[in-house]
N, C-alpha and C positions, 0 to 999 in steps of 0.2 A: 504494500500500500504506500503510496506517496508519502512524505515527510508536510508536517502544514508546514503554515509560511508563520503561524502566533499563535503562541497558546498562553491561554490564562492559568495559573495551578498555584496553589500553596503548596506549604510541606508535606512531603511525600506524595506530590501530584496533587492534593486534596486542596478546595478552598473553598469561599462562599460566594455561590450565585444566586442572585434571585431571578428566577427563568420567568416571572409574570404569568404561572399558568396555574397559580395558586399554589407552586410548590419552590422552595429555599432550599436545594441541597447543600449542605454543605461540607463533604468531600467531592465537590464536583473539580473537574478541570476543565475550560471549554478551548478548542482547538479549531485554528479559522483558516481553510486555504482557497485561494480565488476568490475572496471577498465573501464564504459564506461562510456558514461552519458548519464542520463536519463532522464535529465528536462531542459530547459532552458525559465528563464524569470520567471512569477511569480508564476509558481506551480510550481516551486524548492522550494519554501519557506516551504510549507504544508510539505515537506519530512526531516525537520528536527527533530532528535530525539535525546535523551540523549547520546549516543555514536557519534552523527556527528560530524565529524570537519568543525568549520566553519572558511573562509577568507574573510576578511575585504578587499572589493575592492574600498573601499571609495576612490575617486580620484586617482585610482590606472585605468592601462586596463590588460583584461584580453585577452590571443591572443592564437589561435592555436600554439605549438612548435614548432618554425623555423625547418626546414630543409633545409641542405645543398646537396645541388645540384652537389657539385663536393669539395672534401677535400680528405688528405690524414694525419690519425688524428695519424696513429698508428708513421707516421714520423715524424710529429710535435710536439708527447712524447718524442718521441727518440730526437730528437733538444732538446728538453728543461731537458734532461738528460745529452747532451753532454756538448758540449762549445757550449752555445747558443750567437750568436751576434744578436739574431733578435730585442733584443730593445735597440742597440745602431745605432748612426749614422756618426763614422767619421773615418777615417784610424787609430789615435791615440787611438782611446775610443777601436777599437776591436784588436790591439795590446797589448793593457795593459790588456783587459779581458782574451786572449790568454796565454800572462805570466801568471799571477795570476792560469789560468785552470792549467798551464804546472806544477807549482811548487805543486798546490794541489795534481795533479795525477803524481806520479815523474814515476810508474812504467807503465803505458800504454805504448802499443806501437808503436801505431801512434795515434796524434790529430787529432780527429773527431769533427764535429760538425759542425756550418756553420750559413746561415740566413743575410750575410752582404747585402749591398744594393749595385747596382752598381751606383748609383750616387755620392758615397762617393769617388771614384777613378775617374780621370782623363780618358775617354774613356768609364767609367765602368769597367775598368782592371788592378786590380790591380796584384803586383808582387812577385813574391820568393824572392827576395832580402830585401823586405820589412816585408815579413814575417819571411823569415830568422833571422832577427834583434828580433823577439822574441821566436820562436824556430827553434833550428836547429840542435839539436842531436836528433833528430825522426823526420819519414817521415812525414806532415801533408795534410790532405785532407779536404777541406772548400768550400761546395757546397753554392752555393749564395740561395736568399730567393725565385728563380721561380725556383731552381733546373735546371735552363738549363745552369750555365757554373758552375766551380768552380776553389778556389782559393787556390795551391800548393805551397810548398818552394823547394829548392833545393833538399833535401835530396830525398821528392817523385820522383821528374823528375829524379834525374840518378836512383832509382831502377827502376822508369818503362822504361830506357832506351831512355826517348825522348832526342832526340839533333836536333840540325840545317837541318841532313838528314831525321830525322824523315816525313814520307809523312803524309800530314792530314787525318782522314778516310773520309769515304764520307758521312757521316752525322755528321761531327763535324769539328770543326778549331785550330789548336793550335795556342794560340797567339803571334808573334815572333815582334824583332828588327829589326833595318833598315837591319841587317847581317844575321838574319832568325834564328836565336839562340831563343830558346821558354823562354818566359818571366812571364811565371807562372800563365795565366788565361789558361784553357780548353772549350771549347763552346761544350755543345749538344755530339755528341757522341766522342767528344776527349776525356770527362772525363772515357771513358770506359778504355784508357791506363793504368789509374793509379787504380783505384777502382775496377778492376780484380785483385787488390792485397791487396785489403783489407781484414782483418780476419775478419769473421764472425760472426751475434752478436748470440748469444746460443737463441732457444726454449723460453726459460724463461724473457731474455731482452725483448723480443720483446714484449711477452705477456705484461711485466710491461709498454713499451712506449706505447700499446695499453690505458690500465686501465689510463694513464694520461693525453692520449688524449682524450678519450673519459667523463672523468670528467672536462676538461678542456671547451670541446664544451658543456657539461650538463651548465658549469656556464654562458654560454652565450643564453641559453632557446634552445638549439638545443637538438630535441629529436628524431632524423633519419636524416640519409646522406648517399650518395653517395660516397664510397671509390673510388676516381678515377683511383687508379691502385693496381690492384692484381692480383696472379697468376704469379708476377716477382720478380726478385730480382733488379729492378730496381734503377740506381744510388748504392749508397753505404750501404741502411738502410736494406733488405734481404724483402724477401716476405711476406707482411700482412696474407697472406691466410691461413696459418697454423694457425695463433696466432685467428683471426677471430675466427675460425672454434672450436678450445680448448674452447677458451673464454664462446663461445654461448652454447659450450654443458655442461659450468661448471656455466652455468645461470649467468654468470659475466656481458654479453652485457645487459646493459640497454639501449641504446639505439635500434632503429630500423635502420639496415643496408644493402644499398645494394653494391654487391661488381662488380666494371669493372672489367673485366678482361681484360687483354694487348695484344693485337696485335702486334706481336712480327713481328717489321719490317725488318727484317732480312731472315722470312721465307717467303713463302707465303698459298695458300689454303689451302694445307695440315695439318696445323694446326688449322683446324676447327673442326675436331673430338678432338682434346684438349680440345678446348673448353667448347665442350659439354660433355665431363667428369668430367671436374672441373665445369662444372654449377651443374651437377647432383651428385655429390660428395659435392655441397657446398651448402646445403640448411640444414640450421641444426637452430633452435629456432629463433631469429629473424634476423637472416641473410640468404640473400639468393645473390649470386654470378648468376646475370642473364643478364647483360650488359655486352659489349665488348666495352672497349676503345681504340681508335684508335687516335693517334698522328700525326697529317699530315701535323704538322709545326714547328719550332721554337719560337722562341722572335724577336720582332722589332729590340729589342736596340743592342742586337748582332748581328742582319743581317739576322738572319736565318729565321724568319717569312716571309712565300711563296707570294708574291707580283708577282700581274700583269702584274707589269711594275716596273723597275729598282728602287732600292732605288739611292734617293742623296748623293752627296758626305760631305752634310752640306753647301756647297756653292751653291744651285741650280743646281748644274750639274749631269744630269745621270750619273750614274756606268752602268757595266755590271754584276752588283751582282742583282738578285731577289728572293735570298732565295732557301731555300729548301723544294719542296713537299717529304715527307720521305715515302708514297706510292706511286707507280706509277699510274697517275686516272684509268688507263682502271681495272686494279689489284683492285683500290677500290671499283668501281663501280660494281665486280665479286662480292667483299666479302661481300657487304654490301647486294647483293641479295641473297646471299647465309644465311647470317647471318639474315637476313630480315624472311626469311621462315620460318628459325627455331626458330625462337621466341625471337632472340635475341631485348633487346635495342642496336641501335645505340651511343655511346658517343662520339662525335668527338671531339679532339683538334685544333680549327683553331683560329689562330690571324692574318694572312696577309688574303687582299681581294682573293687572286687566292686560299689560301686553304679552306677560306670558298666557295667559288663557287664549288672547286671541292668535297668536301664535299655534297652539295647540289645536285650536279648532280648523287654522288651514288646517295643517296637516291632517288631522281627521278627514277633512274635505277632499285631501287628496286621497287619502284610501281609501273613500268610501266611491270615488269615480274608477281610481286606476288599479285596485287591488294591491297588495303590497309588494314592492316591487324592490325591496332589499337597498334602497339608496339610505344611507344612514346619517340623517336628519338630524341635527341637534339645533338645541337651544342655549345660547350662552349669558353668561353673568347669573339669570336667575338670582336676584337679589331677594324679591320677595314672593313668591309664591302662594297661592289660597289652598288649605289643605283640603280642599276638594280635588284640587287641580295634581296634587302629587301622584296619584295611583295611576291618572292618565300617560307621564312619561312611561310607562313599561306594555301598559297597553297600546299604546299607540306606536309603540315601538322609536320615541325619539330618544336619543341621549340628551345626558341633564352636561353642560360641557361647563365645568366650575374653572371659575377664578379664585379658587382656596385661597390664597392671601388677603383674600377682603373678606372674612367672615369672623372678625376681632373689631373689638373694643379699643379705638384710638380716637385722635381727635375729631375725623371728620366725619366720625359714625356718631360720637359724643355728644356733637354741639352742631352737626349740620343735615342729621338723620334722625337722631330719636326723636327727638322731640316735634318732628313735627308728622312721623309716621302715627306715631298714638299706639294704643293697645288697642287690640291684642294685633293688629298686623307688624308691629316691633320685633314680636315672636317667630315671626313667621319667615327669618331673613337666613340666605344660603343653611334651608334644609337638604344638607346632604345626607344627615343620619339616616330622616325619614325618607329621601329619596332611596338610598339605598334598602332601606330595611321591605320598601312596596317593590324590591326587584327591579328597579331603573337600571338601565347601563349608567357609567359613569366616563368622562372622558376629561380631560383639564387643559388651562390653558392661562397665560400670563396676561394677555392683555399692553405686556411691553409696547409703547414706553409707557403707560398709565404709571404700572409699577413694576420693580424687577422681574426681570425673568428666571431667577432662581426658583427651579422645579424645590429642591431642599425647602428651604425657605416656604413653600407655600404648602409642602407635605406638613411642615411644622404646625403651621396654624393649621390645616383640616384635622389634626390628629389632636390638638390641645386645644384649640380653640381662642389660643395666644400668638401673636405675634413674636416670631424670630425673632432670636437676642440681635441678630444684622436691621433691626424694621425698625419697628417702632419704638421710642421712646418712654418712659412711666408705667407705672405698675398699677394695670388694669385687670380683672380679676375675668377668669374663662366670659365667652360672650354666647349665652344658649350650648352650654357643653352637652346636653342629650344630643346635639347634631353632630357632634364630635363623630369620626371614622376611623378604624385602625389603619395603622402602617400599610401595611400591605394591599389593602384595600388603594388607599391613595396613591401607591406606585403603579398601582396596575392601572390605576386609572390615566398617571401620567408616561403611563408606556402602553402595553396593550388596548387598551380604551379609547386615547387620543389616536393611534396606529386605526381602528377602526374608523372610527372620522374621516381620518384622512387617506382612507380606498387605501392603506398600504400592508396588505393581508401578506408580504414576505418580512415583515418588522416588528416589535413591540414583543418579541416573546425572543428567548433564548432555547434553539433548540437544533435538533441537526436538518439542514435545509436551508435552516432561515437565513437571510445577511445578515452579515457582521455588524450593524451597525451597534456598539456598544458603548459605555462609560463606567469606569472606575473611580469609585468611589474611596475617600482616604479612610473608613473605618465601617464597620457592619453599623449602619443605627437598631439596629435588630439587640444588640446586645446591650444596649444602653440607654438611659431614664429615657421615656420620652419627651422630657423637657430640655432634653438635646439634639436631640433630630436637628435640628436649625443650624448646629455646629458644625455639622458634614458639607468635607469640600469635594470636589471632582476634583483628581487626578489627572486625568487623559481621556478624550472621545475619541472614537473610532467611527468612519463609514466606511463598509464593507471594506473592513479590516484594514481600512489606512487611516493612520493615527491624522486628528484635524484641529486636536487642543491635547497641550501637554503642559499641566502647571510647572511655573519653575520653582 
């Protein structure tokens, strides 16, 4: 038999894998040649030969390569090329990082960049007069870290012309004083005012903010994801889809990619044959553009997450605000059987309970026209869900696709979520317990740049219910720990599970056949408190057995 080309083994050929298939051997060895592997457990050992490379898994585990379920990595290059704020946390810290950007780059001509938090501002809204205080001879445009509002100075508002008569569109809010004069936050689609006058980043930027995001998720053991929006020029960064597409045919992608395309809410069906242009235009080496993302809500904290029933006013008292569905349901319930047929995946965006219901009932709509047709549907964020609405993910066969890092107790849940969700729908926020427990698939995903991409990190909070000693700040006490998930459960979810999502049925499990795609981890978390999980670093990733991150 042939010699592999890698083998994974602890002592005496023995070490620990988690294969993602509900079983953790741990005298296994796994051995990879041609890119898949070929052996796992003890006759890996016999294929060792003078050319193999071998890995020391001695108290090490060895895990399938995360996959991200939902990121947007070509714009979290682009952040981390611009004026990045995403790793500070106070109005002062990203004012003084804003000067410092402005004097570096004296000739740009407008500041780009973005990533601040809204719990650093009063409301979450922060102002042009405040930013003004550090630039204000260029327009500047400063989308926050979920990309659904952003943060302008002066100079942007009069080129884009908004003042006090400015009307708001209808899928956004401009945020004004008690005299209706706009005070320098945009929510959801007001930031379209000003970012229709952004210049455009060249061909080549983009491709470079891809090649940074995608070494940035190689260093956290992710080795395929789910681009959650392409096919747009969405917000201010220009369309992944081109840069994607260069990349894969210049064998640059190492990772494995699948790309959403945008459901452009502005039109309606007739933009379905797009669609399927840009699918079939867009399958080029390991990317392939075969989902449709569809957005069919807001954020909590600015109001625009589609709710039930009225959000509070912070005092217990209904409003008349419940958000915004940004499809019409009957309109979705069309597109989803339509898109349903044709082979699309499903990607929904819902974080209020009404948009994940209506979400839920396309789908329904489509099986109830097309029969079940095995396309695997999910719904991501799932912030709050009606517990009527839980038992339907398993029946209707969608995945629940979690952003586990946001189901803890920190500021912006604190001070810009509780209190105006009320009880009991408070309770009712990222139930993965109770997802799991009615037999849901489960699949995960970062959401990068929102918030990190460390899969560890977000295993930490699904399993405690606490934020990673790398996250958050302050000592806040489990948030609904019955929803809490074991270990295992959440790896599988961010390898196996996401691997389903993302049509990539040769990945997410370690086994003989499968690619190599893998990551090593610097310690079993298996063997230790769970209120360490959060501590575990990656090692080294692999795609089909070529190393593509090695920590130094």
């Amino acid at each position: 038999m042939a010699h592999a080309d890698l083998i994974f083994a602890g002592g005496a050929y023995g070490g620990r894998v988690f294969r993602s298939d509900a079983s953790r051997g741990r005298g296994d060895a796994v051995a990879v040649r041609d890119g898949r592997i070929v052996a796992v457990g003890v006759d890996a050992a016999g294929l060792i030969g003078p050319s193999t490379e071998v890995i020391d898994l001695d108290g090490r585990l060895l895990v399938p390569g995360f996959q991200d379920a939902h990121v947007h990595p070509l714009w979290g290059g682009l952040d981390m090329l611009r004026c990045d704020l995403s790793e500070l946390a106070t109005e002062e810290q990203y004012l003084a990082r804003i000067r410092a950007y402005v004097a570096e780059h004296p000739h740009d001509e407008w500041l780009l960049g973005g990533g601040w938090q809204m719990s650093a501002f009063p409301g979450g809204t922060p102002t042009a007069a405040a930013l003004d205080r550090a630039v204000a001879d260029r327009p500047a445009f400063l989308p926050n870290r979920d990309g659904h509002g952003a943060w302008v100075n002066s100079k942007a508002l009069e080129l884009a012309g908004i003042t006090r008569d400015t009307p708001d569109p209808e899928d956004g809010r401009i945020e004004r004083d008690a005299e209706g004069h706009p005070t320098g936050t945009l929510h959801e689609g007001a930031m379209g005012l000003v970012n229709r006058l952004l210049p455009p980043e060249s061909p080549a930027r983009l491709r470079e903010a891809l090649a940074v995001g995608q070494r940035y998720l190689h260093s956290f053991g992710i080795t395929a994801w789910q681009d959650a929006i392409v096919g747009t020029s969405y917000g201010d960064a220009g369309d992944p889809l081109p840069a994607y597409l260069a990349a894969a045919a210049a064998g640059e992608l190492t990772g494995r990619v699948v790309g959403s395309l945008w459901w452009d809410r502005a039109r309606g069906l007739e933009q379905i044959d797009d669609l399927v242009a840009k699918r079939d235009a867009g399958r080029v080496g390991r990317f392939a553009a075969t989902s449709v993302k569809i957005m069919q809500d807001g954020v909590a904290e600015n109001f625009t997450a589609s709710m039930l029933e009225p959000y509070c006013d912070g005092h217990g008292h209904l409003t008349d605000n419940s958000g915004i569905s940004f499809v019409e349901p009957e309109l979705l319930k069309e597109a989803a059987a339509r898109l349903d047929a044709l082979g699309f995946t499903l990607h929904f965006h819902a974080i209020g309970d009404r948009a994940v219901r209506e979400c839920l009932d396309a789908v329904e709509a489509a099986l109830r026209r097309n029969g079940p047709r095995g396309n695997p549907h999910h719904i991501s964020h799932i912030q709050v869900v009606h517990p009527d609405d839980v038992p339907r993910f398993r029946r209707l066969g969608v995945t629940a696709n979690m952003q586990m890092l946001w189901a803890t107790l920190e500021p912006q849940m604190v001070d810009l979520t509780l209190p105006f969700l009320g009880e009991p729908r408070a309770g009712w926020q990222y139930p993965f317990g109770d997802l799991l427990r009615s037999g849901a698939a489960l699949a995960a995903g970062s959401d990068w740049s929102v918030s990190t991409p460390d899969p560890l990190a977000a295993i930490h909070t699904a399993v405690n219910r606490r934020s990673a000693p790398s996250q958050w700040e302050g000592d806040y006490p489990p948030f609904l720990p019955e929803q809490a998930i074991d270990l295992g459960t959440a790896l599988q979810a961010y390898t196996a599970g996401s691997a389903r999502v993302n049509s990539l049925p040769e990945t997410g499990t370690i086994g003989v056949g499968m690619l190599a795609d893998l990551a090593l981890l610097d310690r079993d978390p298996f063997d230790g408190p769970p209120e360490e999980i959060g501590n575990t670093r990656v090692l080294g990733t692999w795609v089909e057995g070529e190393r593509v991150y090695a920590a130094e």
